[in-house]
C-alpha positions as CSV (number, residue, x, y, z in Angstrom):
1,X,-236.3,-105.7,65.2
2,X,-235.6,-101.9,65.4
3,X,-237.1,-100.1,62.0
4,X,-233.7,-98.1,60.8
5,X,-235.0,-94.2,60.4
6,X,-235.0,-92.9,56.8
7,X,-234.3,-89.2,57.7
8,X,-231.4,-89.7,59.8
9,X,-228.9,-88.9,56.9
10,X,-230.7,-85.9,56.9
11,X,-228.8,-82.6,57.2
12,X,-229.3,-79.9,59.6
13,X,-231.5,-77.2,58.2
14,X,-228.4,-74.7,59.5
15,X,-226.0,-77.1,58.3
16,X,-227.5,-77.2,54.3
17,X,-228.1,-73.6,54.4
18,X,-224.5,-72.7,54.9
19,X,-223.9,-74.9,51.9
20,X,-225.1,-71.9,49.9
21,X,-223.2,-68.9,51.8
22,X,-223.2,-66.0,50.7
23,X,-225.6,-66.3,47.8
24,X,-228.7,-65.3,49.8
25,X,-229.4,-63.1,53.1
26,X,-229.3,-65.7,55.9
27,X,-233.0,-66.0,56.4
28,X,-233.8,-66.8,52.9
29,X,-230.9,-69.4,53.2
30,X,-232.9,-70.8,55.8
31,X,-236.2,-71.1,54.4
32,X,-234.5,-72.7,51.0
33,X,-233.1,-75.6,53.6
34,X,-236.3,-76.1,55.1
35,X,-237.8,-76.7,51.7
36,X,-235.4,-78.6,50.5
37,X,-235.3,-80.9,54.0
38,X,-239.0,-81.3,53.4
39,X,-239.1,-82.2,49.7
40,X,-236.4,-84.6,50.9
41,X,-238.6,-86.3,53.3
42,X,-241.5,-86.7,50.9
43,X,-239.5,-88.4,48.3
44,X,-238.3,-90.5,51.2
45,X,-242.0,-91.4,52.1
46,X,-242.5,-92.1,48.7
47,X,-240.1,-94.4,48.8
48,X,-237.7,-92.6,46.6
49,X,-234.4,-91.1,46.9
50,X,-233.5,-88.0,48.9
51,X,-231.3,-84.7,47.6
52,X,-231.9,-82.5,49.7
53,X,-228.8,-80.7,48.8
54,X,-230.4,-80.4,44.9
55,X,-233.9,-79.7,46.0
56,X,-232.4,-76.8,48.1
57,X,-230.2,-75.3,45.9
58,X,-233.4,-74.9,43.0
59,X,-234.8,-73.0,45.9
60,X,-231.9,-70.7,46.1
61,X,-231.8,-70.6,42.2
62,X,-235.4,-69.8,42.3
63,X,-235.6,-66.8,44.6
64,X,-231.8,-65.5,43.5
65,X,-233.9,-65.4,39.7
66,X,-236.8,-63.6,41.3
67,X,-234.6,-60.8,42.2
68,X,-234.5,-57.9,40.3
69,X,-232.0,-58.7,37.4
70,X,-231.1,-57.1,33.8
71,X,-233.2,-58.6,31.0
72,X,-232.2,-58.0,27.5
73,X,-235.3,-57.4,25.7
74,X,-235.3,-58.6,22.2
75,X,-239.2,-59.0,21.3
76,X,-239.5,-56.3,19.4
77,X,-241.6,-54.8,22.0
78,X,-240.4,-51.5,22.8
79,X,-242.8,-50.8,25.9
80,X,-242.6,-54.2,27.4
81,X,-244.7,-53.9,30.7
82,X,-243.2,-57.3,32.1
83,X,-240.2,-55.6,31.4
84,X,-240.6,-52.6,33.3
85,X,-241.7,-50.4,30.1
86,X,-239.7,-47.0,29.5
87,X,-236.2,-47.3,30.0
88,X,-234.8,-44.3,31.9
89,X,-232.5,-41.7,30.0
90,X,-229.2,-41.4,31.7
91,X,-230.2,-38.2,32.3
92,X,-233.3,-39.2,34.6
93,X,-230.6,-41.9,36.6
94,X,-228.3,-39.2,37.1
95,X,-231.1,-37.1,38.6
96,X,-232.5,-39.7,40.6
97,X,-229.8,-41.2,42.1
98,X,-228.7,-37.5,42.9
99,X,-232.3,-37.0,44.5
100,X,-231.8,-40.4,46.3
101,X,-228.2,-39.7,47.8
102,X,-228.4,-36.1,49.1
103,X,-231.0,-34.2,50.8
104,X,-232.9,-31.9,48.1
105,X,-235.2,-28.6,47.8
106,X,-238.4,-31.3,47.6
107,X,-240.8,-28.5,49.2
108,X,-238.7,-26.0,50.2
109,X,-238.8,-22.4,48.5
110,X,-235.0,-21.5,48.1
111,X,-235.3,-17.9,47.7
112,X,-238.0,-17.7,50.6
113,X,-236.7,-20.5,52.9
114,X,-240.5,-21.2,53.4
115,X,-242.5,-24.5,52.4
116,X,-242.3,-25.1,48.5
117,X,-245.0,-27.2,46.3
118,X,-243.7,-30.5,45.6
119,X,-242.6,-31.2,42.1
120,X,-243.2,-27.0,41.0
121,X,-240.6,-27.5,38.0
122,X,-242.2,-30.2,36.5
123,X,-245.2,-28.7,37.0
124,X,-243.6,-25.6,34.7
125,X,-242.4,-28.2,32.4
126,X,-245.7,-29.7,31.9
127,X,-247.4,-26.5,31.3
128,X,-245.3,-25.5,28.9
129,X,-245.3,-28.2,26.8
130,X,-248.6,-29.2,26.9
131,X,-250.4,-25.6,27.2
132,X,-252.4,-26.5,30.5
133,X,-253.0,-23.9,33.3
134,X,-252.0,-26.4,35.8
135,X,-250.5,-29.5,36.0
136,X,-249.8,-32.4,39.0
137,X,-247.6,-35.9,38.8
138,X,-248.9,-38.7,41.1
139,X,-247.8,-42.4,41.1
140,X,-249.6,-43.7,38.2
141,X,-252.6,-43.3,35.9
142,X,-254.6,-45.3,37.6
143,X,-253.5,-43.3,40.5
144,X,-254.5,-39.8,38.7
145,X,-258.0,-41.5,37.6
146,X,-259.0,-42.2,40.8
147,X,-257.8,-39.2,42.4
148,X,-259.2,-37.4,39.2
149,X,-263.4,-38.9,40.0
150,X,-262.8,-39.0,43.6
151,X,-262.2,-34.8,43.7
152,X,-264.6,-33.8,41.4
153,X,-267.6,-36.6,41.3
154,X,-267.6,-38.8,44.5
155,X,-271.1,-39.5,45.3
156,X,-272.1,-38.8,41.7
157,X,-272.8,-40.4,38.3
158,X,-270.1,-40.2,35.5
159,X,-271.2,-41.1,32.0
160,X,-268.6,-43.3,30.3
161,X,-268.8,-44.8,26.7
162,X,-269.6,-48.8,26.5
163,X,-267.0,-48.8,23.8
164,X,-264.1,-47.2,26.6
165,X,-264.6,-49.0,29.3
166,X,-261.6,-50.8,29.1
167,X,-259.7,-53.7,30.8
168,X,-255.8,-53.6,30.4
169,X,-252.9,-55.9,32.1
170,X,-252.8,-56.8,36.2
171,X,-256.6,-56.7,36.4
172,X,-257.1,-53.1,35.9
173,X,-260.7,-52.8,34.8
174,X,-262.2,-49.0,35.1
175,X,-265.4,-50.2,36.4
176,X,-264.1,-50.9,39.4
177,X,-261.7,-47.7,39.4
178,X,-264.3,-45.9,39.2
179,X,-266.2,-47.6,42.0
180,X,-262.9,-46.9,44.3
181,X,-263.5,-43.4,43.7
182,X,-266.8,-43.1,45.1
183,X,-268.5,-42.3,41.3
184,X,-270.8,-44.4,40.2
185,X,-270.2,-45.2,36.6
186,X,-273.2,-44.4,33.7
187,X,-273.0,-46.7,30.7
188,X,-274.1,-45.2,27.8
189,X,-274.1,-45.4,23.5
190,X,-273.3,-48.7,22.5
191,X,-269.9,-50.9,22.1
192,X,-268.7,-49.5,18.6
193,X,-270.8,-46.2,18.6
194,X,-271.6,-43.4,21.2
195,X,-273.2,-40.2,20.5
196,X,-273.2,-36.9,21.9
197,X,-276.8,-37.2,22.8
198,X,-275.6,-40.2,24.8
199,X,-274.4,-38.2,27.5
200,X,-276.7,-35.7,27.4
201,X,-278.7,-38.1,27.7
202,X,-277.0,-39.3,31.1
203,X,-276.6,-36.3,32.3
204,X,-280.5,-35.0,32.8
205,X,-281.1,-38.2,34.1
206,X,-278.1,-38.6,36.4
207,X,-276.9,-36.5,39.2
208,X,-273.5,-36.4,37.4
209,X,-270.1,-35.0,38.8
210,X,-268.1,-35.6,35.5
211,X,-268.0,-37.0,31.9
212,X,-264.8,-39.1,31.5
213,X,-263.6,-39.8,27.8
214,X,-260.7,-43.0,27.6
215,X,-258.8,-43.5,25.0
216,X,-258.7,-47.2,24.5
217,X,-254.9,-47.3,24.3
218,X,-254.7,-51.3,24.6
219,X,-257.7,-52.4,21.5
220,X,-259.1,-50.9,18.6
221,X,-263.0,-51.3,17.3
222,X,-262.9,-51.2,14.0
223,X,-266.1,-51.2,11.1
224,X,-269.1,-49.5,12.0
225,X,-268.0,-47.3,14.3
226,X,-268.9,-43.5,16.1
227,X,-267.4,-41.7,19.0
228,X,-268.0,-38.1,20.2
229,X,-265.4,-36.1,20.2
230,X,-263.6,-34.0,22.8
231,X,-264.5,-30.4,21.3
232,X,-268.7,-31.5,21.2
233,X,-268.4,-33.1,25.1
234,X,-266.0,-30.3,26.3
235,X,-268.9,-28.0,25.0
236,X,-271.7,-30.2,26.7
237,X,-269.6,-30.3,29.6
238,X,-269.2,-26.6,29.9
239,X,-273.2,-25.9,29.6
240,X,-273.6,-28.9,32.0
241,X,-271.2,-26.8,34.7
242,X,-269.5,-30.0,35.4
243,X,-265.7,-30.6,34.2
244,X,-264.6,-33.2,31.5
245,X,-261.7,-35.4,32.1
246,X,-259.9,-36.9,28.9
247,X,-257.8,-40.1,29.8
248,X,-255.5,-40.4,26.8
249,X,-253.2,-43.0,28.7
250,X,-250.7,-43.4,26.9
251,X,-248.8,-39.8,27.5
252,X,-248.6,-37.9,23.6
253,X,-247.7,-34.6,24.9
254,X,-248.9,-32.9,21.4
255,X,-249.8,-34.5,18.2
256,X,-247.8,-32.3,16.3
257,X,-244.8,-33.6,17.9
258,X,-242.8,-30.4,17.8
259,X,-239.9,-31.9,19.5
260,X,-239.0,-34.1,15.8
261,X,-238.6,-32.8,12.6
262,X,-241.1,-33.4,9.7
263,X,-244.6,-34.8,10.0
264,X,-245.5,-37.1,12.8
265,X,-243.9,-41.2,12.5
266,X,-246.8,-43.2,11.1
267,X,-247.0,-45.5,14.3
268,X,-248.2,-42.6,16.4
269,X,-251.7,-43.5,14.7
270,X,-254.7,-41.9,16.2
271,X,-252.6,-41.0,19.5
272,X,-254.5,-37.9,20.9
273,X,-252.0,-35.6,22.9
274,X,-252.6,-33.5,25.6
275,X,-252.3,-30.1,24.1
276,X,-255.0,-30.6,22.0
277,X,-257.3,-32.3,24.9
278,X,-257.2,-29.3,26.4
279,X,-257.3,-27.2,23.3
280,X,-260.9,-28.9,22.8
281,X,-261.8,-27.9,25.5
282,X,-261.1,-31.0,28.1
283,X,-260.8,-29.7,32.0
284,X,-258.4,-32.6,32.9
285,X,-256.4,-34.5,31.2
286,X,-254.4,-37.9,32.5
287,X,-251.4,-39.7,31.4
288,X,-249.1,-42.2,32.1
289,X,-245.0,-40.7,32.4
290,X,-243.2,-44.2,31.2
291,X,-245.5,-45.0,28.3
292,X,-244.9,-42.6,25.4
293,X,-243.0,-40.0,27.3
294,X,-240.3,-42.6,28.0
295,X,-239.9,-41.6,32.0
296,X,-240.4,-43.2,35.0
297,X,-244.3,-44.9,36.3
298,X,-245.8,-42.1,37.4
299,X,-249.8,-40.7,36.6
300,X,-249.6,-37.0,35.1
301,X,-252.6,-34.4,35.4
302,X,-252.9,-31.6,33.5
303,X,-256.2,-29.0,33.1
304,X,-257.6,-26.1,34.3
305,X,-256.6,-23.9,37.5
306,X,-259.3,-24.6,39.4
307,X,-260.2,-28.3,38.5
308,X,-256.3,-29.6,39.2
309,X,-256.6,-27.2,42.4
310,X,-259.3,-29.3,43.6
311,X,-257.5,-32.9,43.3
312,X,-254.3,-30.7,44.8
313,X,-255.9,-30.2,48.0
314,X,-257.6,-33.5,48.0
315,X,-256.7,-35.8,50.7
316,X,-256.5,-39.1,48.0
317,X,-253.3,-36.7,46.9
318,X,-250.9,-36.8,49.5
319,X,-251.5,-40.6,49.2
320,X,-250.7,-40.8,45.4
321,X,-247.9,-38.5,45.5
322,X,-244.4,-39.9,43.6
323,X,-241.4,-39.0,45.9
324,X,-238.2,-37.1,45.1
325,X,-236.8,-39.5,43.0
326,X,-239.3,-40.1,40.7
327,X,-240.0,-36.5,40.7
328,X,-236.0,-36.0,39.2
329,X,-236.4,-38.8,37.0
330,X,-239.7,-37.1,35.1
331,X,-238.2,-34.1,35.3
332,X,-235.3,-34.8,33.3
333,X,-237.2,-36.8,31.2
334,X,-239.7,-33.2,30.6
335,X,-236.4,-31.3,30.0
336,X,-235.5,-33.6,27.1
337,X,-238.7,-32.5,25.0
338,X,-238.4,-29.0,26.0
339,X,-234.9,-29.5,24.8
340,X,-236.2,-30.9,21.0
341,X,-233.4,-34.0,22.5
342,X,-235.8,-36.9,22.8
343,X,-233.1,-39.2,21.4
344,X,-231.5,-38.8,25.4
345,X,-234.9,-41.0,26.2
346,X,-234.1,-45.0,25.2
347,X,-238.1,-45.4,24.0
348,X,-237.5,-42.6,21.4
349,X,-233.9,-43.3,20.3
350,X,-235.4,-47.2,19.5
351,X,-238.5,-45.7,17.9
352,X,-236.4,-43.8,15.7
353,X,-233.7,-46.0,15.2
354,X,-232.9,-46.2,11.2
355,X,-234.2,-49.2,9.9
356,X,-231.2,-49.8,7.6
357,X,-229.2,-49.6,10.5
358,X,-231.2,-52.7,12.5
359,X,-230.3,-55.0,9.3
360,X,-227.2,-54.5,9.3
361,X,-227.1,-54.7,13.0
362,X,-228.9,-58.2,12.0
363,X,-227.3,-59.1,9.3
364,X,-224.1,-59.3,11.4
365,X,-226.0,-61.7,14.0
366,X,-227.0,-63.9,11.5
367,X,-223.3,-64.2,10.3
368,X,-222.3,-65.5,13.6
369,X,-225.2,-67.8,14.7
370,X,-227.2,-68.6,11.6
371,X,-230.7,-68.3,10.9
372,X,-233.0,-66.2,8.2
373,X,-233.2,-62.4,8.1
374,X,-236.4,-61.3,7.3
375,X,-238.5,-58.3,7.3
376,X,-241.1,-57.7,10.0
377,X,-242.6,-55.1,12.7
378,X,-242.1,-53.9,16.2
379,X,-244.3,-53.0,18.8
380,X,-244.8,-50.4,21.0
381,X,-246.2,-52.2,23.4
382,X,-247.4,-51.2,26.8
383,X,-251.0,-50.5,25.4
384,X,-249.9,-47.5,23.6
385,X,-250.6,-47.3,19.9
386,X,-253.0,-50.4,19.4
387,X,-252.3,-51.8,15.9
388,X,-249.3,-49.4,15.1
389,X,-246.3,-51.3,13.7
390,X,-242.8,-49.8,13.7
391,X,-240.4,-51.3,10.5
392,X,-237.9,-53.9,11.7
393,X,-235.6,-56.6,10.5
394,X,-236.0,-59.7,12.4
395,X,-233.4,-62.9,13.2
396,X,-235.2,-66.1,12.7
397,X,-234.1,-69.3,14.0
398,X,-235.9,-72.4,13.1
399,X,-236.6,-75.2,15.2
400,X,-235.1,-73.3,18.3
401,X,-238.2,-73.1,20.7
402,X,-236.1,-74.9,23.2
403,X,-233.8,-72.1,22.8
404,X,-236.3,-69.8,24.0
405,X,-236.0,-71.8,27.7
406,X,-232.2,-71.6,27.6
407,X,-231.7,-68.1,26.7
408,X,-234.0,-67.1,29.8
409,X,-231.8,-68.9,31.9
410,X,-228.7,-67.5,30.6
411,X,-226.8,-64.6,32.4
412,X,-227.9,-61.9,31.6
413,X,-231.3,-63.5,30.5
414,X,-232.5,-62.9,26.9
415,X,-236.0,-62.1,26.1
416,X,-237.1,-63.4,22.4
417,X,-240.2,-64.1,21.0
418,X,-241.5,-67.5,19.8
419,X,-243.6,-68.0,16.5
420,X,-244.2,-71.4,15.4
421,X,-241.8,-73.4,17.1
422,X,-238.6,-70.9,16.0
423,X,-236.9,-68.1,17.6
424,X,-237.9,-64.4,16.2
425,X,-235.3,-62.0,17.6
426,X,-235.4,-58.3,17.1
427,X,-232.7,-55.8,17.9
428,X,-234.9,-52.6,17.8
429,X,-235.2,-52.5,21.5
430,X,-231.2,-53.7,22.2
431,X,-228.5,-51.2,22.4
432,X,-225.9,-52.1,20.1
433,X,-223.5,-52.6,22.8
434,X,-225.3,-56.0,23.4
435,X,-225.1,-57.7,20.3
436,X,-222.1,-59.5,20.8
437,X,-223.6,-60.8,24.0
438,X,-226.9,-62.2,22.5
439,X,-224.9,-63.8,19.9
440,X,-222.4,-65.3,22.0
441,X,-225.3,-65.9,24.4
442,X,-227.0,-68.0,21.9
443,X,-223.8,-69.6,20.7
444,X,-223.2,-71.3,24.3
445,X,-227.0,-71.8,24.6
446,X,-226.9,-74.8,21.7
């Protein structure tokens, strides 16, 4: 008796994938067949039934979802790192789709004809508004860090406060930056309190190449604390001969924040900005571009003339240059704050937003969905401003946490925030313009 074969109703791989024209490139078609073929088969060996139609078309579903998509982003969290942080102004898209579709003067001296430096406007910019001699944009923080230790300090010892040596999101621990860039970190002081002695300390016992002070953008130690500050290390540094580098992260171009009117928002905190790094006396100091400056990823260095000449002509910096685009896209984003226009940038617009304005904005959510308006906080998120909370007015749904699943799912997805089993929504970070489609979004959700 002939055994009947349980795959023979089976469909070509070819055959499935064409099922699902048009919603994939062809090779990804493909591979989404084969999967789903093969989960068929192991359900049939299983002795269950086979849909191989079903199991391929999650596959599609699956990688169509992993594609870049729109997200509206209503956790409150301004900076949302999963989320891409800094929204660009329309200014910066303008510029950089520009820079993308035509050939532009990327190094090339217009008046002279000759070879230009790369990025020479934003370098102006950057001086200007931060007061350093010198200034260079490479593709991240992390980027300008190591580029930063591996100009000035390769083969030496850096001293580093216990208390800064910090960890943040993806695995980024500077430990091990530092060890990329050839230094060899020197831990010194304790967790919550370093002296100045600490690193003078380190440094007649050490062949060092650098201090390096970090802001710990992402934590805060609170109680018995002590930190040196950046005037005393700058002056240590300075009688040491060897150059001070101040990573405040998070990109505070001044503290005084000239660009808004009136004293400094509350949320700011603590946030050291760069002009008065350098003010104390700092010979570099590295940011991020789409943290607080609201542009695109990049890693900004500004300092001294000599000290950013000598990461210029390092060969780490051709390899963490940012390309024309992103070069557009800062620059714009530069132009806004020597404008005083910060509201063109979407992180400062939402930081700034009126508070009234977000509960009414609320209030008339509520009225078309349900659920509790309370009072609450926003974030800034990103590991900028540990602990600082921005006023908000949030939507609360109750008993919605399967919500949550369905509103990710939706088209566009919405991003909330769960607490407790409910649904916490916050409008701070959501243009207006998308109310009406998170409310009728959650409407068809239920």
């Amino acid at each position: 008796m002939t055994s009947t074969n349980p795959y023979r109703d089976l469909p070509a791989v070819d055959d499935l994938a064409a099922r699902f024209q048009g919603r994939l490139p062809w090779p990804l078609l493909v591979e989404a067949a084969r999967r789903g073929i093969q989960a068929a088969r192991s359900a049939l060996d299983a002795g269950g039934e086979a849909d191989p139609t079903a199991e391929a078309s999650r596959v599609v579903d699956a990688m169509a979802r992993s594609r870049g998509a729109r997200v509206i982003n209503a956790t409150g969290v301004l900076l949302h790192t999963n989320l891409g942080r800094a929204r660009w102004s329309e200014q910066a898209i303008e510029e950089a789709a520009k820079a993308a579709a035509h050939s532009t003067n990327l190094e090339v001296d217009l008046d002279g004809g000759t070879r230009g430096r790369r990025g020479a406007y934003a370098t102006a910019l950057l001086m200007e508004l931060t007061g350093a001699k010198d200034a260079m944009v490479v593709n991240n923080n992390a980027g300008a860090i190591v580029l930063a230790l591996a100009a000035v300090a390769s083969g030496r010892s850096v001293p580093v406060s216990r208390g800064e040596l910090i960890e943040i999101g993806g695995a980024y621990r500077l430990p091990d930056v530092m060890g990329a860039s050839g230094a060899s970190l020197v831990e010194v002081g304790t967790t919550n309190r370093t002296r100045v002695a600490d690193y003078e300390t380190a440094l007649q016992t050490y062949r060092c190449g650098a201090i390096l002070k970090v802001h710990p953008s992402n934590y805060q130690i609170e109680g018995y604390t002590s930190e040196a500050d950046v005037a005393a290390l700058g002056q240590l540094a300075n009688s040491a001969g060897v150059p001070l580098i101040h990573d405040i992260g998070s990109g505070l171009l001044d503290e005084k924040v000239p660009w808004l009117q009136g004293k400094p928002p509350d949320w700011l905190g603590e946030e050291p900005g760069a002009r008065q790094s350098l003010d104390h006396g700092a010979h570099l100091v590295t940011f991020s571009g789409d943290k607080l400056l609201g542009g695109p990823q990049s890693g900004i260095i500004v300092g001294d003339t000599e000290t950013v000449g000598s990461l210029r002509s390092h060969p780490l910096a051709r390899a963490l240059r940012v390309d024309g685009t992103t070069l557009a896209a800062l620059t714009a984003t530069l132009e806004a704050f020597a404008d005083n226009e910060v509201t063109r940038i979407p992180f400062w617009r939402q930081a700034l937003a009126d508070l009234s304005a977000i509960r009414t904005r609320v209030a008339s959510l509520a009225a078309l969905v349900g659920g509790e308006v309370v009072d609450g906080v926003s974030a800034v998120g990103a590991g900028s401003a540990p602990g600082a909370a921005i006023p908000s007015t949030h939507l609360v749904l109750d008993g919605e946490d399967a919500l949550y699943e369905a509103l990710l799912r939706a088209s566009p997805p919405v991003l909330a925030r769960r607490a407790r089993g409910s649904l916490v929504i916050d409008l701070r970070a959501v243009d207006p313009d998308d109310d009406e489609t998170i409310a009728s979004t959650i409407l068809k959700c239920r």
